[in-house]
C-alpha positions in Angstrom: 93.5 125.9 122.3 90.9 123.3 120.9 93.2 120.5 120.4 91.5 117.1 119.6 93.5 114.3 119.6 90.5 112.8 117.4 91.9 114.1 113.9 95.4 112.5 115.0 93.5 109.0 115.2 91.4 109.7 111.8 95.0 110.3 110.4 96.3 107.0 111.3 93.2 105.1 110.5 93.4 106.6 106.7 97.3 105.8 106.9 96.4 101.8 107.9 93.7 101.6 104.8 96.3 102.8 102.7 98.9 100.6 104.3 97.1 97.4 104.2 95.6 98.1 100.4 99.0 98.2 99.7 100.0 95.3 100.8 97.1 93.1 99.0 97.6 95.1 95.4 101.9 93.9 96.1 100.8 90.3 97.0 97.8 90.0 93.7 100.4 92.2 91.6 102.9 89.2 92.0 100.8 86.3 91.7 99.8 87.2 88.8 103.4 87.5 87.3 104.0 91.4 87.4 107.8 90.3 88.4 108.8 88.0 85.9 106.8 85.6 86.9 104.8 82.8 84.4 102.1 85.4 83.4 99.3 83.9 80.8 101.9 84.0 77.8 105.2 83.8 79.4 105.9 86.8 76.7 106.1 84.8 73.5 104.8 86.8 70.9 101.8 84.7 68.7 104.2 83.7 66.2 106.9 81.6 68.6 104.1 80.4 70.9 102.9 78.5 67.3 107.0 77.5 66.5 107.0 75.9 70.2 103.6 74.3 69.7 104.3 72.9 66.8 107.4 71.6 68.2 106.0 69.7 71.0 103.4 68.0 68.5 100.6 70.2 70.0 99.3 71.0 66.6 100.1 69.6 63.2 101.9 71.2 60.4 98.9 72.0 58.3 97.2 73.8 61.3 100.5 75.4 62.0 100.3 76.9 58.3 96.9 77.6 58.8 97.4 79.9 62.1 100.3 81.2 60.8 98.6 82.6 57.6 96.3 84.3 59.8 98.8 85.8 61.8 100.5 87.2 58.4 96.9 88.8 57.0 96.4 90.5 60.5 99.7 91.7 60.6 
């Protein structure tokens, strides 16, 4: 009897928020690696990122014994 077309718009304006939040959370979500992308680690656990570290010449052996000693009373 009362019909208000009003509600219908207040329907679709709460269905575009949640639309376009959508949207940005899938775009930040894959920049920052959520789909195999880089990420901050690339997940290595502690004890390979030292082994390729050490590799490259990043760090020395002594400071690779040092970290890794660490890593072995923590864990």
């Amino acid at each position: 009897m009362f019909h208000d077309p009003g509600y219908y718009m207040v329907g679709m304006h709460a269905v575009w928020w949640i639309f376009w939040i959508s949207v940005i959370a899938v775009v930040l979500f894959g920049f920052r690696g959520g789909w195999g992308g880089r990420g901050d680690a690339g997940g290595e656990t502690p004890r390979e990122l030292l082994r390729r570290r050490l590799a490259s010449g990043d760090i020395t052996p002594d400071e690779y014994e040092q970290r890794m000693a660490l890593l072995n009373r923590d864990g």
